[in-house]
C-alpha positions as CSV (number, residue, x, y, z in Angstrom):
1,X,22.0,123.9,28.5
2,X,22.3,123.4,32.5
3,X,20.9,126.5,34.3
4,X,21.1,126.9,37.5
5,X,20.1,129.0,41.1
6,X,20.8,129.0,44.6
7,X,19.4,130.3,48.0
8,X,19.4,129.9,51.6
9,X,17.0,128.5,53.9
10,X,16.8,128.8,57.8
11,X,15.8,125.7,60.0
12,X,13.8,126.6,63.1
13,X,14.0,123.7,65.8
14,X,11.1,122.6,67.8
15,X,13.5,122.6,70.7
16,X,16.6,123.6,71.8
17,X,19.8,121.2,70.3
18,X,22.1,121.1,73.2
19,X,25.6,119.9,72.5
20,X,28.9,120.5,74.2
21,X,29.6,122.9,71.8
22,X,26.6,124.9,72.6
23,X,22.9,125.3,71.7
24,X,21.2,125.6,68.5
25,X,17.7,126.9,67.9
26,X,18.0,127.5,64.2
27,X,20.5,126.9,61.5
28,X,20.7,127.8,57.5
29,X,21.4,125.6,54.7
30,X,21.7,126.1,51.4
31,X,20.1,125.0,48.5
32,X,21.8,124.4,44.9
33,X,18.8,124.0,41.9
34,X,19.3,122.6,38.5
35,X,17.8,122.3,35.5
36,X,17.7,122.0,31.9
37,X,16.9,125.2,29.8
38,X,14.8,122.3,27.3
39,X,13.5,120.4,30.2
40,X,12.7,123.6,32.7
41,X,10.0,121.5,35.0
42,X,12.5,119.0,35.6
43,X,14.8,120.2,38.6
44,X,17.8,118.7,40.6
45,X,18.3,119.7,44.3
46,X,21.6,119.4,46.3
47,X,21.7,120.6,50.1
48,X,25.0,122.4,51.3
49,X,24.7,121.9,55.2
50,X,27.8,122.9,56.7
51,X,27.8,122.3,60.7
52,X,28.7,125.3,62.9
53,X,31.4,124.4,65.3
54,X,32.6,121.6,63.3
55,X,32.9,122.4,59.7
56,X,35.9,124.1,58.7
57,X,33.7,126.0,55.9
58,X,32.1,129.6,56.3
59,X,29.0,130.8,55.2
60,X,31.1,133.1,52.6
61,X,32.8,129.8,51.3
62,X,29.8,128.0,50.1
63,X,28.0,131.3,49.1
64,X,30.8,132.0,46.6
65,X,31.4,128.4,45.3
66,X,27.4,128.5,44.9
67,X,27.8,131.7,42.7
68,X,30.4,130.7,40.9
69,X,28.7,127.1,39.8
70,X,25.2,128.8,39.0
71,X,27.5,131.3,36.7
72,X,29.4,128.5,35.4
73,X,27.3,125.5,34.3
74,X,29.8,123.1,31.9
75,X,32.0,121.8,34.0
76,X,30.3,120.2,37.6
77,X,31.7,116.8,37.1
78,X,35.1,118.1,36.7
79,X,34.7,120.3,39.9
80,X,33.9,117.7,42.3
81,X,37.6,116.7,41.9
82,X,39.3,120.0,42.0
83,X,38.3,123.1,43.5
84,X,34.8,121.7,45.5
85,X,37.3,119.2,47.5
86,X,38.2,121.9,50.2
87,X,34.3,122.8,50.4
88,X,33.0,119.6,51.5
89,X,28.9,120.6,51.6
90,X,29.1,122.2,47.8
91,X,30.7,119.3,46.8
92,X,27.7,116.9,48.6
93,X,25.5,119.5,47.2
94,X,26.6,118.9,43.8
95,X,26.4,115.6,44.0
96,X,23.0,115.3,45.0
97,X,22.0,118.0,42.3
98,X,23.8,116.0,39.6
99,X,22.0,112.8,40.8
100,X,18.3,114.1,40.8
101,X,18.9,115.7,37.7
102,X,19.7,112.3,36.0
103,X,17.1,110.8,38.0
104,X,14.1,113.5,36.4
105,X,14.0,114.9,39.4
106,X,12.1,112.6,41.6
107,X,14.7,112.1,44.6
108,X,14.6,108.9,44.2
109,X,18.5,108.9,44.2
110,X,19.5,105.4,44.4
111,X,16.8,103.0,44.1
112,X,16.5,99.7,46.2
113,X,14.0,98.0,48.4
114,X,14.6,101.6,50.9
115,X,12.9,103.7,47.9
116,X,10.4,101.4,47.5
117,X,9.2,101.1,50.9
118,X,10.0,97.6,51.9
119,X,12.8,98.0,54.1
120,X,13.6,100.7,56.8
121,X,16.8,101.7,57.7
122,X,17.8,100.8,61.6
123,X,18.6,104.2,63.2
124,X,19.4,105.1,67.2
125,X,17.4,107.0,69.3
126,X,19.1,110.4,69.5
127,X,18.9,112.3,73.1
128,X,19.7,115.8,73.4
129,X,21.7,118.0,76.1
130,X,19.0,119.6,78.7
131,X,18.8,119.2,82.4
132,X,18.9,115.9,84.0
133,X,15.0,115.7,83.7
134,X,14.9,116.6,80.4
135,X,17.1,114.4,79.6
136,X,15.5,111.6,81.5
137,X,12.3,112.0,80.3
138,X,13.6,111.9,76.5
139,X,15.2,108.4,76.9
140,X,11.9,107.2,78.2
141,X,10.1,108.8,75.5
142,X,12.6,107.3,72.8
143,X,12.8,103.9,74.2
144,X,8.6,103.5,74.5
145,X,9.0,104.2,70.6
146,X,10.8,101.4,69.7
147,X,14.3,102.2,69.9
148,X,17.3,99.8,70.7
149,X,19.8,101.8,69.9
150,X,20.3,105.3,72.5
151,X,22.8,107.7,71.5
152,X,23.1,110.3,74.3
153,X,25.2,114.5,74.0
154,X,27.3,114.4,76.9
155,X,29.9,117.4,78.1
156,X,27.7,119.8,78.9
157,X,26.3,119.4,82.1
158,X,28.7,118.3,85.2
159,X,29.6,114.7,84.7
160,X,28.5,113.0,87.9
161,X,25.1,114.4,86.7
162,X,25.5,112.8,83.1
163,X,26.9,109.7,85.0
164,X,23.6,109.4,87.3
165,X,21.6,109.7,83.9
166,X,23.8,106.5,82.7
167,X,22.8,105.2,85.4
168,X,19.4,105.2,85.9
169,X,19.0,103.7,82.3
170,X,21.2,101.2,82.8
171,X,19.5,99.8,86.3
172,X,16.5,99.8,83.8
173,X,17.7,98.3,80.8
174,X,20.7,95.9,80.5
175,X,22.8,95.5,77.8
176,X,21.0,93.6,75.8
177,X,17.8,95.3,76.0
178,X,19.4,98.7,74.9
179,X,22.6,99.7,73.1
180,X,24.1,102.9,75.1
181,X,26.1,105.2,72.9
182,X,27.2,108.6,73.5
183,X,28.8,111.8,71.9
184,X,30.9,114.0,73.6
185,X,32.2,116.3,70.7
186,X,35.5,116.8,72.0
187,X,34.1,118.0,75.6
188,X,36.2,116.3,77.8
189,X,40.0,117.4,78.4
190,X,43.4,114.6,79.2
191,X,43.2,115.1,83.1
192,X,39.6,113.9,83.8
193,X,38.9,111.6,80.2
194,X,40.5,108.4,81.1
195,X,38.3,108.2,85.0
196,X,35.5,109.0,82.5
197,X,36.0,106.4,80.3
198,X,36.5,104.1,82.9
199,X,33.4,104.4,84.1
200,X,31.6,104.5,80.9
201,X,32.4,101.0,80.0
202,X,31.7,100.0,83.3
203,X,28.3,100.9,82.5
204,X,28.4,98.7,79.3
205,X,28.4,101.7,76.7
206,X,28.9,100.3,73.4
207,X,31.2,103.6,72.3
208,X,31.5,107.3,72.7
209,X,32.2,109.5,69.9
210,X,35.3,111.9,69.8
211,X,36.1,111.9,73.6
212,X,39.0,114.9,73.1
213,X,38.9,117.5,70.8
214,X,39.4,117.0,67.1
215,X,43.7,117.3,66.5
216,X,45.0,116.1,69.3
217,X,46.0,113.1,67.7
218,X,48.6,111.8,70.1
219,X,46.7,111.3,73.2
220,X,43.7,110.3,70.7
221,X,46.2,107.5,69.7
222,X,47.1,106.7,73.4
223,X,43.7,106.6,74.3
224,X,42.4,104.4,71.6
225,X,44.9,102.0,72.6
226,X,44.0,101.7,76.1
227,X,40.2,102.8,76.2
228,X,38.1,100.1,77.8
229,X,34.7,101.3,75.7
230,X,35.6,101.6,72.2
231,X,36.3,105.4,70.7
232,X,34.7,106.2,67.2
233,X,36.0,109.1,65.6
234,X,34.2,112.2,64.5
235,X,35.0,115.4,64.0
236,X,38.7,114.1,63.3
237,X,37.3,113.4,60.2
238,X,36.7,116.8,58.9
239,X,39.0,118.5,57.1
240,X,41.2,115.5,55.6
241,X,40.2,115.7,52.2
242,X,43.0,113.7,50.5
243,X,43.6,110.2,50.6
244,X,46.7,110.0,52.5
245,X,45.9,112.5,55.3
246,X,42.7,109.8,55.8
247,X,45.1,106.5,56.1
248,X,47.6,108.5,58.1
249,X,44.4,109.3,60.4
250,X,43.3,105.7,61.0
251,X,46.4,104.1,60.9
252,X,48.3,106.6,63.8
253,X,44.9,106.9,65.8
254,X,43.7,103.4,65.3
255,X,39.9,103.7,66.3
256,X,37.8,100.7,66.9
257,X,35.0,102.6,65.0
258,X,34.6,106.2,62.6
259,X,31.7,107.9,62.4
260,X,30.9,109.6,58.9
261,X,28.9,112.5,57.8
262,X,28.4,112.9,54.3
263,X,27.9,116.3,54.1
264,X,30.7,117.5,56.4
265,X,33.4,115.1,54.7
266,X,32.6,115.6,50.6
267,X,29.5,113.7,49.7
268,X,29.1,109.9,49.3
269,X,32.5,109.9,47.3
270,X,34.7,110.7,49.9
271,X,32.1,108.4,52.7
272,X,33.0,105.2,50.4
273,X,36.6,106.1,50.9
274,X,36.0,106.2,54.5
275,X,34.0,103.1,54.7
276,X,36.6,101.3,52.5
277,X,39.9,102.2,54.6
278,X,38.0,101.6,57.8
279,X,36.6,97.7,56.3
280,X,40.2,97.2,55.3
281,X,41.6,97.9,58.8
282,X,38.7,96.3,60.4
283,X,37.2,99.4,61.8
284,X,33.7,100.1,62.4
285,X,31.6,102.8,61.0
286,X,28.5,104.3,61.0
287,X,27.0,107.1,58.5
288,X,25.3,110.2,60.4
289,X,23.5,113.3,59.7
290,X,24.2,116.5,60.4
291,X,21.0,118.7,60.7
292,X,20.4,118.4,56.8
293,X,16.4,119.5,56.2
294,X,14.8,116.8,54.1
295,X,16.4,117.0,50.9
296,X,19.7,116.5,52.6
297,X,18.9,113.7,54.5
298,X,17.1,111.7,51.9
299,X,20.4,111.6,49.6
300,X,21.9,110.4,52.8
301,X,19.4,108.2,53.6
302,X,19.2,106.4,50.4
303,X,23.1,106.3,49.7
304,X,22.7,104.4,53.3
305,X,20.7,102.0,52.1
306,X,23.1,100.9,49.3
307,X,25.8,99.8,52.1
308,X,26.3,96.8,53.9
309,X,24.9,98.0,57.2
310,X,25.0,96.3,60.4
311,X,24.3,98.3,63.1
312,X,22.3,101.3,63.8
313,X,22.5,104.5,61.8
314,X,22.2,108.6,62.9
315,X,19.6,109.4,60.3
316,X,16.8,109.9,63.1
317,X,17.2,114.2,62.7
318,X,14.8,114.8,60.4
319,X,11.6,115.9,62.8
320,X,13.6,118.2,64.9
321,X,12.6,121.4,62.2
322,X,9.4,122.8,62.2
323,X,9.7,124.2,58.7
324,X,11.2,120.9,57.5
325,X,10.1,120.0,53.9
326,X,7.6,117.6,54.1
327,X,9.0,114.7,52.1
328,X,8.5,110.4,52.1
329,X,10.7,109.8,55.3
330,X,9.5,109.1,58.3
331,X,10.9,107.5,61.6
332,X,8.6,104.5,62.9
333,X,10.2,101.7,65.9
334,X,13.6,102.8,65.5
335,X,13.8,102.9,61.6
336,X,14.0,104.9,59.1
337,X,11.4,104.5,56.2
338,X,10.6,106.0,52.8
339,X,7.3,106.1,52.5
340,X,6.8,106.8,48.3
341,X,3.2,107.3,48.6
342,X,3.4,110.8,50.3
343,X,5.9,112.0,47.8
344,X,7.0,115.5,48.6
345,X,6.4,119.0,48.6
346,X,8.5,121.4,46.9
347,X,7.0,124.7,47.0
348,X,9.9,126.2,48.5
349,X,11.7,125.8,44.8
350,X,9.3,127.1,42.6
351,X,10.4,129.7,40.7
């Protein structure tokens, strides 16, 4: 018989995570544990990992869907197609769960060359909001280790100052010695984004993320269409859990590229859905995380490593906790490795 338990964990950063949206020094996820009653040693883990300011779950959503799975047992599968759609991290959660638990709870997920060691995973170079300094001396600490790929926050500081930072890196490195990407999360508004995106691809930025806030489809639409640097979608994303509320979304908006997190859409189900409408529309995509602590971001990681990838993923997030789990990943050059030898360290789920 399936057993199960939950609890919460908080994540303390090593620094502050500056976005538009404001800053984050900690953040909580939640943990779903499985196991059989005949087999009690062996355990599955799934991470909830709802995203303040972008999910459209509360804490008091997943809480209850947790208690209600650990209470009820029988019928997981069944769930991830009813009732866990509109609670996109349980339902990621209970994926990964059902996953470890069929794989004796090793975390080794989906095996391929990833798992094994032999291939790394090509990841950008993530630069937090800060002062321009800050900021500054981040990109030259990412780009000494190895990164190609930059993706910069942008929105929070005044724009000619983010603009100067653009700037700088780009009298430095040309276009094809770096890859310049950045993420406004919905910071700028329709009287100054157009000007801004101007001179974005005038600096040879390969995309920005959700330029306008998330439902403002129209001028999304108008702007995709006329945009010189391509827009990806983001947080548009979240919240469309049915099938024709995502075509309806790509085919009004018509973004050159849509960024997907697993555990803010519904899991790897719902991110093969994503990836499928956005291939057949000839869209471009990318999977990210979203804060996840280890356990998260390895089901992410290695459902990543099953795609067709061909450009650089958002799974670099995993060092920015100090009470991470210590686990096989591990960032080296610009990739993303699993490093099986280390294996990991689960004391946090002993009973």
């Amino acid at each position: 018989m399936l057993r199960a338990r939950w609890f919460e964990h908080v994540l303390r950063s090593r620094f502050p995570l500056g976005t538009s949206k404001g800053t984050l020094d900690q953040r909580t996820v939640w943990y779903l544990v499985a196991w059989d009653s005949e087999r009690p040693e062996r355990i599955g883990i799934g991470e909830a990992a709802p995203f303040p300011g972008h999910s459209r779950e509360f804490p008091a959503d997943v809480r209850t869907k947790l208690l209600e799975l650990c209470q009820y047992t029988g019928d997981w599968q069944q769930r991830l197609h009813s009732d866990l759609v509109p609670v996109p991290s349980v339902r990621a959660a209970v994926e990964q769960c059902l996953c470890d638990l069929e794989a004796g709870g090793t975390k080794e997920l989906m095996p391929t060359d990833f798992t094994l060691g032999r291939r790394g995973i090509p990841i950008n170079g993530l630069v937090w909001m800060g002062d321009k300094a800050t900021m500054h001396d981040r990109i030259r600490t990412i780009i000494s280790d190895g990164y190609r790929v930059v993706k910069l926050k942008v929105g929070a500081l005044e724009w000619a100052e983010e603009r100067a930072l653009l700037e700088d890196v780009r009298r430095e490195f040309s276009t094809d010695d770096l890859e310049l990407r950045v993420d406004a999360n919905g910071a700028f508004d329709a009287a100054e984004v157009m000007p801004i995106l101007n001179q974005l691809a005038a600096l040879g930025v390969h995309s920005i993320e959700q330029p306008i806030a998330p439902g403002r489809y129209e001028l999304m639409a108008e702007l995709c269409a006329s945009s010189p640097v391509p827009i990806a979608l983001d947080e548009d994303l979240i919240g469309l859990h049915h099938h024709d509320a995502r075509v309806a979304l790509l085919d009004s908006v018509g973004p050159r590229h849509i960024v997907i997190k697993p555990s803010l859409v519904g899991g790897w189900q719902a991110a093969r859905e994503w990836i499928a409408l956005a291939t057949e529309r000839g869209m471009g995509w990318w999977i990210t995380s979203a804060l996840e602590s280890s356990i998260g971001l390895n089901a992410i990681a290695q459902f990543t490593a099953t795609l067709p990838i061909d450009r650089a993923q958002g799974l670099g997030t995993g060092g920015v906790f100090m009470n991470n789990i210590p686990s096989p990943l591990e960032v080296h050059r610009g990739q993303l490795f699993h490093r099986p030898e280390r294996g990991w360290d689960l004391g946090l789920f002993e009973r």
